[in-house]
N, C-alpha and C positions, 0 to 999 in steps of 0.2 A: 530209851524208847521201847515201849511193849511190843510183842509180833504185830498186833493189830491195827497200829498207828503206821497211815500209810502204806499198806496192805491191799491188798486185794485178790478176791475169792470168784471164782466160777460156779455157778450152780447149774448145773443144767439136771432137768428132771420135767417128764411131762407133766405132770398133775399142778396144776396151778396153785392150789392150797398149799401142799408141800412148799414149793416153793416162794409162795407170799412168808409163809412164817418162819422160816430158815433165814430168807434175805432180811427180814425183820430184825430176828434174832442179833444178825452175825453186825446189822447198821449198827445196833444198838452198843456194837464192843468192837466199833470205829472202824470197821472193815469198809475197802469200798467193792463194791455188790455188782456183779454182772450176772447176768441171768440168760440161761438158752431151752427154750422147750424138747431139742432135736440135737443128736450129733453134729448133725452139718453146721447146722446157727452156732452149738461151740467152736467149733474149729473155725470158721470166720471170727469168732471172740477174739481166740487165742494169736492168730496173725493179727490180728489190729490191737491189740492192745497188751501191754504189760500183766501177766496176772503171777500172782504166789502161791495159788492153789487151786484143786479142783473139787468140788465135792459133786459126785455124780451118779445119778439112779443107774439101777444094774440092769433093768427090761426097759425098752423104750420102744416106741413105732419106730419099723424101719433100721437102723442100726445100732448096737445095743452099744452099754458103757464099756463093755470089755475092746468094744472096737473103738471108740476116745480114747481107753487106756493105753496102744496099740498105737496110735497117732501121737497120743503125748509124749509117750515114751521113745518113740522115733525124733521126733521135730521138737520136743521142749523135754530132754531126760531129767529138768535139773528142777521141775514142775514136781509137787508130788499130789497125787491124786488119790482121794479118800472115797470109799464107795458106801453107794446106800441099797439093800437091797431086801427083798421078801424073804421069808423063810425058804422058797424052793430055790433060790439061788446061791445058799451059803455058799453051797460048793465052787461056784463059780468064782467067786467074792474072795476065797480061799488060794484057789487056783494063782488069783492075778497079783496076790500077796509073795505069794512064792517066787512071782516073778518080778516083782519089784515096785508094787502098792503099797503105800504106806500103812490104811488103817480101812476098816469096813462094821458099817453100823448095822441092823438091824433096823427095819422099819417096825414102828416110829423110834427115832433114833434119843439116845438118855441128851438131850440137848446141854447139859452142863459139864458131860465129860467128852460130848464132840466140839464144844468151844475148848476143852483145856488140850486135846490131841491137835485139833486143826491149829493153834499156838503154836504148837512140837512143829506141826509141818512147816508153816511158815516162817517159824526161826530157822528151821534147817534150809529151805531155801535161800536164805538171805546169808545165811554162815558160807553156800557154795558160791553164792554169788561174792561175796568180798574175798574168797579166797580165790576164786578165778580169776578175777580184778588183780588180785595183788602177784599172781602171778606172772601174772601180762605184764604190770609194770615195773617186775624184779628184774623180768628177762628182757622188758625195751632198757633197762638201766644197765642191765648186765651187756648187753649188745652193740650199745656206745661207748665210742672214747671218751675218756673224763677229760675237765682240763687240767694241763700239767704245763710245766714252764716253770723258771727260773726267774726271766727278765724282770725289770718292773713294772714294765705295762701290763703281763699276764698276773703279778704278783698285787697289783692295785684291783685288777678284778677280782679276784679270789678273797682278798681282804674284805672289798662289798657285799662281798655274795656270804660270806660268815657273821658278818653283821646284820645284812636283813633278811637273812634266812627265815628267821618267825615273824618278820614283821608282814604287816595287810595292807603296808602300799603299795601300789602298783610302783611295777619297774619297765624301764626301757630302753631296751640294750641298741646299742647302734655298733654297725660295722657292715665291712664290706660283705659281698656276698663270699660264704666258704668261713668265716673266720669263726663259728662255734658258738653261734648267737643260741643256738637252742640247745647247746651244752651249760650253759647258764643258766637257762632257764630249768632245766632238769637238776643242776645241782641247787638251785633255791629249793626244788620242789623236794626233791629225796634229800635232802639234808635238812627239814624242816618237821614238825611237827605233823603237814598235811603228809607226810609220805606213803601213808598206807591207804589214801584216798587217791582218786582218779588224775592222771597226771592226762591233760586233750592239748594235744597240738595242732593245727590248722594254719595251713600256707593260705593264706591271705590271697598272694598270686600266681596260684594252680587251681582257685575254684571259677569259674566264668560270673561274671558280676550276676546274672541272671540267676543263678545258683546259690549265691552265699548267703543271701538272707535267707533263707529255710535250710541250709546246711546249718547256720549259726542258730536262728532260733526255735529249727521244726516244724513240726506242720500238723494236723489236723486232716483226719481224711476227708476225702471231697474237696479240701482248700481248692486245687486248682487241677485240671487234667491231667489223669495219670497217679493222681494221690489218693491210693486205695486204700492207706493204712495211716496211721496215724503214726509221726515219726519224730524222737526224740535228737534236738539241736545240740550242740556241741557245746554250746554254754551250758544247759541244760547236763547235760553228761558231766561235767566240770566241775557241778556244784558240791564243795567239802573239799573240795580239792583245788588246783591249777590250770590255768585255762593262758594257753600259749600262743598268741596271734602273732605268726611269722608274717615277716613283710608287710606290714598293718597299713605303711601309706600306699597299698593296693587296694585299698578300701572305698568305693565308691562313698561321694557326700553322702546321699541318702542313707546308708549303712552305718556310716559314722555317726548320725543323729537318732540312729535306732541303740545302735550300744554304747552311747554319752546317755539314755533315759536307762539303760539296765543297770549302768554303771551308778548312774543317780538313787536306783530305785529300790534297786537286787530284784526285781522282779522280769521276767520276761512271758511275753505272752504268745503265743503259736500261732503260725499264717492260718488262717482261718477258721482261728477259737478266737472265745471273749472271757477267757480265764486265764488269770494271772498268777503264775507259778513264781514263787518265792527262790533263790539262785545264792549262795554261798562261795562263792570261790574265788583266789589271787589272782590277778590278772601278770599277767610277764608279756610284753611286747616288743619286736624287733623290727629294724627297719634299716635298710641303706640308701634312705632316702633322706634329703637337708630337707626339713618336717617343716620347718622356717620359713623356708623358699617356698613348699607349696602351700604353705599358710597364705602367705602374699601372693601366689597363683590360683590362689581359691581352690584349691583342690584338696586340702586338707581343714578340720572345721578347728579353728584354737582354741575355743573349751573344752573341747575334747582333747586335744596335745597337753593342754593343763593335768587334764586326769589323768593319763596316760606317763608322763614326765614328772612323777614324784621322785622320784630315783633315778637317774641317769648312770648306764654301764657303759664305757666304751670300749669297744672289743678290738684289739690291735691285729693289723693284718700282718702277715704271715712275714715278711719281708722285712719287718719293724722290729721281727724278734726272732733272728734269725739264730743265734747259742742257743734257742730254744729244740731248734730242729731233732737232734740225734733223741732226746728226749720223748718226740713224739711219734720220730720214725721206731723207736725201740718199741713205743707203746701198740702200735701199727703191726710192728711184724709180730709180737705175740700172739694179738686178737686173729691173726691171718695164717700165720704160722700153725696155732693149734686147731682150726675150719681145715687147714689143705695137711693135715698130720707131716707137719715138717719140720727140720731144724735147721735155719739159717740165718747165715750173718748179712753183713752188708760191708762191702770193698771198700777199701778210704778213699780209694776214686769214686765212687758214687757217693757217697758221702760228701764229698767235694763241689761235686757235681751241685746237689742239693743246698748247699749252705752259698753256689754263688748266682742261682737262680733264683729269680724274683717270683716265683709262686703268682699270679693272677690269680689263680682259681682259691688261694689260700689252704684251710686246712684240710680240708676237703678235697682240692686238688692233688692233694701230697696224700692222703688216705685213698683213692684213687690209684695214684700211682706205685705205691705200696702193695697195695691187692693183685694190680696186674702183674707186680714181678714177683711178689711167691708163687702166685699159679703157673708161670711161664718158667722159673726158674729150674734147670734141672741141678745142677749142682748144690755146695755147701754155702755158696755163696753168690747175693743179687750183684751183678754187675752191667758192665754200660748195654750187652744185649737186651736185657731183659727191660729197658726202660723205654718210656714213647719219644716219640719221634721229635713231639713236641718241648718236650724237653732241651734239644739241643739247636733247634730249630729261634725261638721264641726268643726277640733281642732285652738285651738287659735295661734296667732303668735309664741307662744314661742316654743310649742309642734309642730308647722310646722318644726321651725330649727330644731329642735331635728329629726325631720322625716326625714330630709336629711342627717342626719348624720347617718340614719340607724338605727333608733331606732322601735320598733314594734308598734301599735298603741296603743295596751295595756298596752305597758310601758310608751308612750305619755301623756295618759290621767294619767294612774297614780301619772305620774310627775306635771301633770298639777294639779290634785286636793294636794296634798299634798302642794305646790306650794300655792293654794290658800286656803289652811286650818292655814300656817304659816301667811298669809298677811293678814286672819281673825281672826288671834288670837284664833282657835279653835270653832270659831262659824259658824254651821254647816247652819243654815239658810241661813246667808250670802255668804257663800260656794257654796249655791246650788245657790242662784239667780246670783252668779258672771258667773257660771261654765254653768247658762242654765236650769240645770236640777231640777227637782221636787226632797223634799227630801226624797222622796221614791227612786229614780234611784238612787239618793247620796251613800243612806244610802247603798243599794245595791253593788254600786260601792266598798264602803271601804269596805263591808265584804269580795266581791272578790278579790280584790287586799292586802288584809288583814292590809288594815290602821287604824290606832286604833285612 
């Protein structure tokens, strides 16, 4: 693709002539053309809309180019702006090169070799923009945990995600909340051929429904009060790249039948424009919602689940794959470890601890808790101090069941230690590192509950 294709140029310059045959010029070599008589009307440009360049007269009524160049260079430094100016301003035109202007013409300007420089500018803009993209998304890839595991629930996902890693179906990872749905979706993405394109992730159920349709497809200024600038949607952003819809059956109907016609279309059009932008990009979807159930509750639209469900990923909660733990805990104190410049282990009582609680919150719960006891940790090694409360607090699977049958908590835990005094063969030690507790709470516990 040339600089010019899909481009766009500022001209600002009072003389109307000037500027008819410049904007002429630059249509004619597929630029798109925004025009300002006066400083001020640029800078309104420049906040409403995308631009790649500037091209701007050096005397103007009222505030001159050197003061746009002074605003660009503050509010858009990655803009480059070409000057046009009279013979008595060389000097000036000079000046602002020195400080970080790209190029300056002479009026009337050789128009053949200000098309081949304003090229130069606008490739160079677009070179800082994919490297500032790809930096953003070395260091969001760098900044997460990957997946790791052993088991073969984590080892069936992995196997998926290396198979359709280049493929253009849409995927749909299901699991509980915590369990690493959007580490999937980032390992499709950076393990893929799109990886050095726009990786947009969007929680589905953190935007207010009233909000998501112009978060997802943008807006047009003026669309609605308040919308001073014209603002690019997250599909929109996504395009050449991945486009991540966490928790997707939070998706209001109406939403849903807006992105089954993008998905249909690849096109999306702006809350209030009547242009239709062309949209490239993988879809990856997540959900801990039975999509099924609210198909049959009307709350989810089924041609849309169709699109959505070419690929089915199930993500195993944390509890399901619990040999996996030391593995992720190791992975955990690294990342945390080298943020709080520390070096430490972790107790085989805490490790214990870990491998016989059930994780609710999943991987993310254990990443969580992780973070809090390096930072809290003074010594060489994370132990039962340094972990939450809830940790030892929080009844195990079995004593959950028993809680729905109506059992009281104190009859839960009771159950649960006697429970695990039979599967320890009366050894109270092991009792207490299975159960969590210290064997001072233990020992506690049985005189209350009167277990002998």
């Amino acid at each position: 693709m040339s600089p010019s294709q899909a481009s766009s140029v500022l001209i600002v310059d009072d003389e109307p002539n000037a500027v008819r045959v410049l904007s002429a010029i630059l249509n004619e070599e597929g630029y798109r053309v925004f025009e300002a008589r006066h400083v001020d009307e640029a800078v309104d440009t420049l906040d409403s809309h995308e631009v790649d360049a500037v091209i701007t007269d050096m005397k103007m009524p009222g505030r001159s180019g050197i003061d746009l160049f002074d605003h660009v260079a503050e509010h858009f430094p990655d803009v480059p702006v070409i000057f046009l100016t009279a013979f008595g301003t060389v000097e000036s035109a000079v000046s602002a090169m020195t400080r970080g202007a790209f190029y300056y013409f002479v009026k009337p300007p050789d128009f053949l070799n200000l098309k081949g420089i304003l090229a130069r500018a606008v490739e160079q803009r677009q070179l800082k923009r994919e490297l500032h993209a790809l930096k953003q998304q070395l260091a969001g890839q760098d900044n997460q945990p990957q997946l790791v595991g052993k088991t073969l629930g984590i080892q069936k996902v992995l196997e998926v995600v290396k198979a359709i890693r280049d493929s253009e179906s849409s995927v749909l990872v299901y699991g509980e909340t915590g369990t690493g749905k959007e580490l999937v979706a980032r390992a499709l993405h950076f393990g893929s051929a799109r990886r050095n394109k726009p990786f947009v992730a969007v929680n589905c159920a953190a935007i207010p429904q009233e909000l998501i349709e112009s978060e997802l497809f943008g807006y047009e200024k003026g669309a609605f009060t308040g919308a001073s600038a014209q603002r690019i949607g997250r599909v929109e952003q996504a395009s050449g790249g991945t486009l991540f819809l966490d928790e997707i059956g939070e998706l209001d109907i109406s939403v849903q039948a807006k992105l089954l016609r993008v998905l249909q279309e690849k096109e999306i059009e702006r809350l209030g424009g009547n242009q239709r932008v062309s949209v490239n990009f993988r879809l990856v979807s997540s959900t801990n919602r039975d999509l099924l159930k609210e198909i049959a509750a009307g709350r989810f639209r089924e041609d849309l689940y169709y699109r959505l469900n070419v690929v089915r990923i199930d993500m195993p909660a944390l509890r399901e794959r619990k040999s996996d733990i030391p593995l992720v805990v190791s992975e955990f104190l690294k990342e945390f470890c080298a943020r709080e410049n520390k070096v430490l282990g972790l107790s085989p009582k805490v490790m214990d601890i870990f491998r016989n609680y059930d994780w609710p919150g999943n991987i993310r719960q254990l990443r969580n808790v992780i973070e809090r006891a390096v930072a809290l940790a003074p010594g060489r090694d994370i132990t039962e101090q340094e972990l939450p409360e809830e940790i030892f607090q929080r009844p195990y699977p079995e004593t959950e069941r028993r809680r729905a049958e109506g059992k009281t908590l104190k009859e839960m835990e009771a159950h649960a230690i006697r429970q695990a005094l039979e599967e320890c063969a009366g050894n109270k030690s092991k009792v207490a590192q299975m159960l969590g507790f210290s064997r001072k709470a233990l020992y506690k516990r049985l005189k209350d509950y009167g277990i002998s």
